[in-house]
C-alpha positions in Angstrom: -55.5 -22.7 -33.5 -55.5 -23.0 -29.6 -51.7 -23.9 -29.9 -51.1 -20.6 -32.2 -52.7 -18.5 -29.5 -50.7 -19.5 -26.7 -47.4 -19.4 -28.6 -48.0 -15.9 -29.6 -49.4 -15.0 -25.7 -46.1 -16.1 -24.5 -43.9 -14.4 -27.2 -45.9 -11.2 -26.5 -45.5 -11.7 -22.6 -41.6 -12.5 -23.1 -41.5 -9.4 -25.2 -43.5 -6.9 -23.3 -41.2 -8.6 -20.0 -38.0 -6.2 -21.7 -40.6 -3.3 -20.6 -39.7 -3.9 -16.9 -36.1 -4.1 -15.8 -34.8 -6.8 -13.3 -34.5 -6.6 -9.3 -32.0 -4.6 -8.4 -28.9 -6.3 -6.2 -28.4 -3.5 -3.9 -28.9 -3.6 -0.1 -31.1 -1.1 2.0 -27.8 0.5 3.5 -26.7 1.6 -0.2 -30.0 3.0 -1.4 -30.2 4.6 1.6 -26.4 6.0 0.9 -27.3 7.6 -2.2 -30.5 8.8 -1.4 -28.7 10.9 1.2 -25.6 11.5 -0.6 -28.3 13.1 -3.3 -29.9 15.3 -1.0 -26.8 16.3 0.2 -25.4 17.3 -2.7 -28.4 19.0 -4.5 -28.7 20.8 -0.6 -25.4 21.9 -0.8 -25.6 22.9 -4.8 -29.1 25.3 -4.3 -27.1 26.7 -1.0 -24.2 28.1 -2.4 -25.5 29.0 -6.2 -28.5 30.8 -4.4 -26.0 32.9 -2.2 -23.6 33.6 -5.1 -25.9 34.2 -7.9 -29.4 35.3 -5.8 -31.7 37.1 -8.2 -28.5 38.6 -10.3 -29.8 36.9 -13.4 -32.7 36.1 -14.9 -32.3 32.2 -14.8 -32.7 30.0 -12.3 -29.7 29.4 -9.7 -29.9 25.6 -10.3 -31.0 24.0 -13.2 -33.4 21.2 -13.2 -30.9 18.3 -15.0 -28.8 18.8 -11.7 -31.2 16.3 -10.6 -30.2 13.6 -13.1 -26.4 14.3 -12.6 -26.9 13.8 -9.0 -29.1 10.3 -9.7 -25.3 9.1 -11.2 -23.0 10.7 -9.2 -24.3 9.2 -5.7 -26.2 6.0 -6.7 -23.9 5.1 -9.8 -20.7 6.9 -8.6 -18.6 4.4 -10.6 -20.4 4.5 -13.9 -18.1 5.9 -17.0 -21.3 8.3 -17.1 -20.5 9.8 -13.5 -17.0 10.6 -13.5 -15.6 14.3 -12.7 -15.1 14.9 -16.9 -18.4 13.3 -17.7 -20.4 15.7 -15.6 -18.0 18.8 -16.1 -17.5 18.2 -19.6 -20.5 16.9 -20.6 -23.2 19.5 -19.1 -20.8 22.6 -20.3 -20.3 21.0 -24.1 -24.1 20.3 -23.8 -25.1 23.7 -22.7 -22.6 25.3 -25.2 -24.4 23.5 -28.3 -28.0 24.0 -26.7 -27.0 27.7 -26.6 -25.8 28.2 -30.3 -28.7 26.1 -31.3 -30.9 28.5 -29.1 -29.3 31.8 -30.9 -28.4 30.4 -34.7 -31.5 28.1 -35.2 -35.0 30.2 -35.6 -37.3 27.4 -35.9 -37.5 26.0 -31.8 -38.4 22.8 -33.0 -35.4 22.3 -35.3 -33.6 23.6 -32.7 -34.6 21.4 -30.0 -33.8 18.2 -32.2 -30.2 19.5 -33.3 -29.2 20.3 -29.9 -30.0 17.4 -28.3 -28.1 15.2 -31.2 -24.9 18.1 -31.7 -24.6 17.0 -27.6 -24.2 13.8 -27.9 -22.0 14.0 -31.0 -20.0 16.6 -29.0 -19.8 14.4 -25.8 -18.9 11.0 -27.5 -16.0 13.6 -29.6 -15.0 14.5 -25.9 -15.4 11.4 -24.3 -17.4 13.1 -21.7 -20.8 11.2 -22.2 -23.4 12.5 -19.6 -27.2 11.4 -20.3 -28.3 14.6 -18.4 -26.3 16.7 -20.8 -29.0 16.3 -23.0 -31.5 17.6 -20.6 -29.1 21.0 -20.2 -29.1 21.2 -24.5 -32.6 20.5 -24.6 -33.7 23.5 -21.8 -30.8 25.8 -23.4 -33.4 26.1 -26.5 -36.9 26.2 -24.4 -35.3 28.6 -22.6 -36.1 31.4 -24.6 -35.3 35.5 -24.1 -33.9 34.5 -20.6 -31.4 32.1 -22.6 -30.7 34.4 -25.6 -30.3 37.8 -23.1 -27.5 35.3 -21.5 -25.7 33.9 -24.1 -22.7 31.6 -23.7 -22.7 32.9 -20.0 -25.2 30.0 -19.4 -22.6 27.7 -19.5 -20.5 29.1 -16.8 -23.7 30.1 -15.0 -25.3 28.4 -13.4 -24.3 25.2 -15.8 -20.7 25.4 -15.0 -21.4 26.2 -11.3 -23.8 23.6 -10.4 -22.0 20.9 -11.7 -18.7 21.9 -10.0 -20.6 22.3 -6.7 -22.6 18.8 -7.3 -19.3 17.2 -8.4 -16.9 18.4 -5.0 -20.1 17.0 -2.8 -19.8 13.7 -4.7 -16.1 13.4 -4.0 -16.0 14.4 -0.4 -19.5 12.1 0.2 -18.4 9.2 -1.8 -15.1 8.5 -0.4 -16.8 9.1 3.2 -18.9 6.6 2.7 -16.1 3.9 1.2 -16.6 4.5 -2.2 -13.5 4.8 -4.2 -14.5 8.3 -6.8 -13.2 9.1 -9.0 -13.2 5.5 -10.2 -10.0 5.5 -11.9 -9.7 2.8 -14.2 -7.1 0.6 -13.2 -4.5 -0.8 -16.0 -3.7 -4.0 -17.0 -2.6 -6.4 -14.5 1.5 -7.0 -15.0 3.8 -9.9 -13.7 5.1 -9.3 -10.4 8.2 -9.7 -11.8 8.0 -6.9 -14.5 8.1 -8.4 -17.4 5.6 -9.0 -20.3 4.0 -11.9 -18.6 0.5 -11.3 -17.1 -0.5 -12.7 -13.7 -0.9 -16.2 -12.9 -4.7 -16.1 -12.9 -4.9 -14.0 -15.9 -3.5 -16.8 -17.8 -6.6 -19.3 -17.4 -9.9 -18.8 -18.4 -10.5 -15.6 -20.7 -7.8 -12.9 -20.8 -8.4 -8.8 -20.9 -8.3 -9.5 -24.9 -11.1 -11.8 -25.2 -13.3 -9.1 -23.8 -12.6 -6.2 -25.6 -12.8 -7.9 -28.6 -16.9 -8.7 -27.1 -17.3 -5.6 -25.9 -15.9 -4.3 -29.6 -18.5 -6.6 -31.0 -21.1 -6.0 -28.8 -20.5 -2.0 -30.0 -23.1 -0.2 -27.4 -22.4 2.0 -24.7 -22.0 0.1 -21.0 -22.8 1.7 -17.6 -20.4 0.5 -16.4 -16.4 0.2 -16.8 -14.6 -2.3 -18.8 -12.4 -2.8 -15.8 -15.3 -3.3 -12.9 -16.7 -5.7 -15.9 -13.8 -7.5 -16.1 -13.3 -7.6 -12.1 -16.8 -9.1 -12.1 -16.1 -12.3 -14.4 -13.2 -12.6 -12.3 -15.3 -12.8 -9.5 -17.7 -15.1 -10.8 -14.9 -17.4 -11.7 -14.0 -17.4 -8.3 -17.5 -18.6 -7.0 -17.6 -21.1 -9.8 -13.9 -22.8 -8.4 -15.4 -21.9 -5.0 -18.5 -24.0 -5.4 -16.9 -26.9 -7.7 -13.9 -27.3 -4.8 -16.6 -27.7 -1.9 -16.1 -25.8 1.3 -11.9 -26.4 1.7 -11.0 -23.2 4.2 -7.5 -22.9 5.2 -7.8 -24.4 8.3 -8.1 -27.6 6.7 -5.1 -27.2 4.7 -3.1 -24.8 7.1 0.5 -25.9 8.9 -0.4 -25.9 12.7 3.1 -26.7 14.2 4.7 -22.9 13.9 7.6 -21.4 14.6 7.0 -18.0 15.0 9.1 -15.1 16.8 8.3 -11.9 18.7 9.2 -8.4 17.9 12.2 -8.5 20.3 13.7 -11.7 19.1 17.6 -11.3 17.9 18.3 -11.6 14.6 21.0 -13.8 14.9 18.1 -16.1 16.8 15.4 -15.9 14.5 18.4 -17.1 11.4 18.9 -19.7 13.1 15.7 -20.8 13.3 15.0 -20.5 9.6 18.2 -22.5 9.2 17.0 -25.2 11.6 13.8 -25.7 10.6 14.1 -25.2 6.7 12.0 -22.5 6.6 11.7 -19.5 4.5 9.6 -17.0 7.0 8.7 -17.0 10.4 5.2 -14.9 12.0 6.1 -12.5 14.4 3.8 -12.1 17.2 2.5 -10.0 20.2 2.2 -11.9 23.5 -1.0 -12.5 23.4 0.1 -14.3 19.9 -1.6 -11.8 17.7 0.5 -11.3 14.0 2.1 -8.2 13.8 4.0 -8.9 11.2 6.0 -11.5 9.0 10.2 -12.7 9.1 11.6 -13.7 5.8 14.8 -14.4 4.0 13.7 -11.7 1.8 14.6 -9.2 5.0 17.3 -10.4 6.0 18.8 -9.7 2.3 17.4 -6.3 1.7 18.7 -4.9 5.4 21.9 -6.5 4.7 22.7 -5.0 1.9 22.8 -8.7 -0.1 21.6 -7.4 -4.0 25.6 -7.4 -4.2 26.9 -10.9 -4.4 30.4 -9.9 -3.6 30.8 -10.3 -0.4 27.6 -12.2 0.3 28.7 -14.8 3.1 30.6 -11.9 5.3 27.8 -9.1 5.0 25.5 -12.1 6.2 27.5 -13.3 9.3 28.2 -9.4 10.2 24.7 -8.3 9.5 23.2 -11.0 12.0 25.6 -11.9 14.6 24.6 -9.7 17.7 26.5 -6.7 18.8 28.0 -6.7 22.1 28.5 -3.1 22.5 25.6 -1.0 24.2 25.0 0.8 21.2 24.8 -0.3 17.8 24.4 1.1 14.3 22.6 -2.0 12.5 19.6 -3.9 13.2 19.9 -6.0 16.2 16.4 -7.5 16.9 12.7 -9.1 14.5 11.2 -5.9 15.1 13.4 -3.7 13.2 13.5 -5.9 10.2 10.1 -7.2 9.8 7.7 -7.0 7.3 4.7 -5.2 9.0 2.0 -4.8 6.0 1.7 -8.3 6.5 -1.4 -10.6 4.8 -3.4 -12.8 7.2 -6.6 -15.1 6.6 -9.2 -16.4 8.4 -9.3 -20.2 9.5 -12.5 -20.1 7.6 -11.6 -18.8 4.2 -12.2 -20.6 1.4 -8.5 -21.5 -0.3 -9.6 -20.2 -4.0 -9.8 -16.6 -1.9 -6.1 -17.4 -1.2 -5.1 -18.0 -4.9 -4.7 -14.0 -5.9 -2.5 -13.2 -2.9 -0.3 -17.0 -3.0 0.1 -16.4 -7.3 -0.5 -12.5 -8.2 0.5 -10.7 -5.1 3.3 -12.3 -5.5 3.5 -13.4 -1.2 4.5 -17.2 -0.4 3.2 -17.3 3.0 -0.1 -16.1 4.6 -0.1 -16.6 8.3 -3.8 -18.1 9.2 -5.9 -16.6 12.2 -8.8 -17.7 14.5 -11.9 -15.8 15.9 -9.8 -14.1 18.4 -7.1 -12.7 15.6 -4.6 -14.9 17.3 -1.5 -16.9 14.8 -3.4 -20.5 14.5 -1.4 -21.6 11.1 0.6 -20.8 8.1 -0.4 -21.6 4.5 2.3 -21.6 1.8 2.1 -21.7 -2.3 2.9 -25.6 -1.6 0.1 -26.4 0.6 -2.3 -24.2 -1.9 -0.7 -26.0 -4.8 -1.5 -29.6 -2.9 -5.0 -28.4 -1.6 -6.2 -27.7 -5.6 -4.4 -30.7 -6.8 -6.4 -32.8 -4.0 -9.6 -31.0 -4.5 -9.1 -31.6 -8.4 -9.2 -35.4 -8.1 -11.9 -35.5 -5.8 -14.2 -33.6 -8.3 -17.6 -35.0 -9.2 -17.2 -36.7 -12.4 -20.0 -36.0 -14.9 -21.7 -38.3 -17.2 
């Protein structure tokens, strides 16, 4: 008996434990981000609806479920429920159904029920889901004689207003405070090499088809998108390799003998070095050895005009041997040929952070830097490739 009353107090407790939800992971800084961002924006909203509608109408110039849309726009800006269409479409469609509820249905209670469903029937038709669209149905009917003297007005005003005001503070505040909005869903990753392949990563591990086909199953509506989803198993595949490969940075795999050039280097120079040394890029530095960029064969084709095979030796020897003549019409020095959006690391860094930029990105060297941002190594696909294999063999075996 004793044994059938503590199974059934821990069942209850586990069950009544779905009544509170979990910590939330967010820092100080962030709740502090969209706490302001939502006075802003709800500051800003009564401002400029007060001075354009004032006491012109008989309803209120802003609207209670403003609130609610302002909860999702600044402290879940990049929930499918908080984009631009959600809140435009999805508070106007809502206020457009609570309205011909309010005017076609006499029985309020009726009313009330068949607005609030006809909303989110509408929404999920329009793909404009908004959870405080049913709050803007729902007081369209309560409204009463101020609603039905209005008419289909209320959803330009203040419906349509507020949220168009709400949504221009969310852009401008969001992306002031480093947060991409809209959060346009990115597409499916392609080969760097444009063709049907996907990445390197995505071809371990589960694919962008093994989750729709769980999200398909699991057939309820996320807050969040299926591509921030997927960027988050990503992620936590990452810390998984991180953790399983120890604490290998780049440092410890890194090449330390360099050959690097500066900006003012010749061309004809800096070939030669890549010839001597059997090397396929070279860092270019400042003098106080800090990268400013990166030297490969990859330059030296495109400036030379080498996509064309005929010809290939010539344009080569013409392109870098060094013009005599005070003024010349093709590149003469690193500087004018270099990459410059060049990709460095941090001695530091794990090497699974490396594994995107070495296989996806598509780059083959990443030049390494210490505290003080100056060149202290290079790290290639080879030593990456070596560095896994290593760290492979070295696992724990289990069991």
């Amino acid at each position: 008996m004793r044994q059938k009353i503590q199974t059934s107090l821990s069942t209850a407790t586990y069950w009544l434990s779905g009544f509170v939800p979990g910590k939330v992971a967010v820092s100080r800084l962030e709740r502090l981000r969209a706490c302001c961002g939502a006075l802003s924006g709800i500051l800003v909203t009564a401002l400029v609806s007060h001075a354009l509608l004032g006491n012109a109408q008989a309803l209120p110039f802003l609207i209670a479920p403003m609130g609610a849309s302002a909860v999702l726009l600044f402290a879940l800006p990049s929930s499918p429920l908080a984009q631009p269409w959600s809140i435009l479409g999805g508070n106007m469609v809502s206020a457009a159904v609570g309205v011909a509820c309010a005017l076609w249905i006499n029985d309020p209670n009726i009313a009330a029920a068949v607005a609030v469903a006809g909303a989110i029937a509408a929404m999920f038709a329009l793909r404009c889901l908004h959870p405080p669209g049913g709050a803007i149905a729902l007081s369209a009917v309560l409204g009463g004689a101020a609603i039905h003297a209005q008419g289909f007005y209320y959803v330009l005003s203040p419906v349509g207003l507020n949220s168009l005001l709400l949504l221009l503070i969310a852009v401008v505040f969001n992306n002031l405070t480093r947060h991409r909005y809209p959060h346009k869903q990115q597409s499916d990753q392609k080969s760097i090499h444009k063709t049907g392949d996907i990445t390197p990563t995505a071809r371990l591990g589960f694919t962008s088809d093994d989750l729709d086909a769980v999200i398909k199953k699991y057939n309820q509506v996320l807050d969040i998108s299926r591509d921030d989803l997927e960027f988050l198993f990503k992620q936590t595949e990452m810390q998984s390799y991180q953790r399983r490969f120890d604490r290998i940075t780049c440092g410890d795999i890194m090449s330390r003998d360099i050959i690097s050039v500066e900006f003012g280097t010749l061309l004809e120079d800096a070939w030669l070095l890549l010839r001597k040394h059997k090397i396929k890029a070279l860092p270019v530095v400042d003098r106080a050895r800090r990268v400013i960029g990166i030297l490969t064969v990859v330059d030296f084709m495109k400036h030379a005009n080498l996509d064309v095979h005929e010809g290939f030796e010539i344009k080569l020897r013409q392109f870098i041997k060094r013009t005599t003549e005070l003024h010349s019409q093709k590149p003469e020095v690193v500087g004018q040929i270099m990459t410059t959006n060049v990709h460095t690391a941090d001695e530091d860094k794990h090497i699974v952070e490396l594994v995107p930029l070495l296989s996806d990105a598509g780059m083959h060297h990443i030049p390494i830097i210490d505290k003080e941002r100056r060149l202290a190594g290079i790290v290639t696909q080879s030593d990456l490739v070596a560095a896994l294999y290593r760290g492979r063999l070295v696992e724990p075996q289990v069991g």
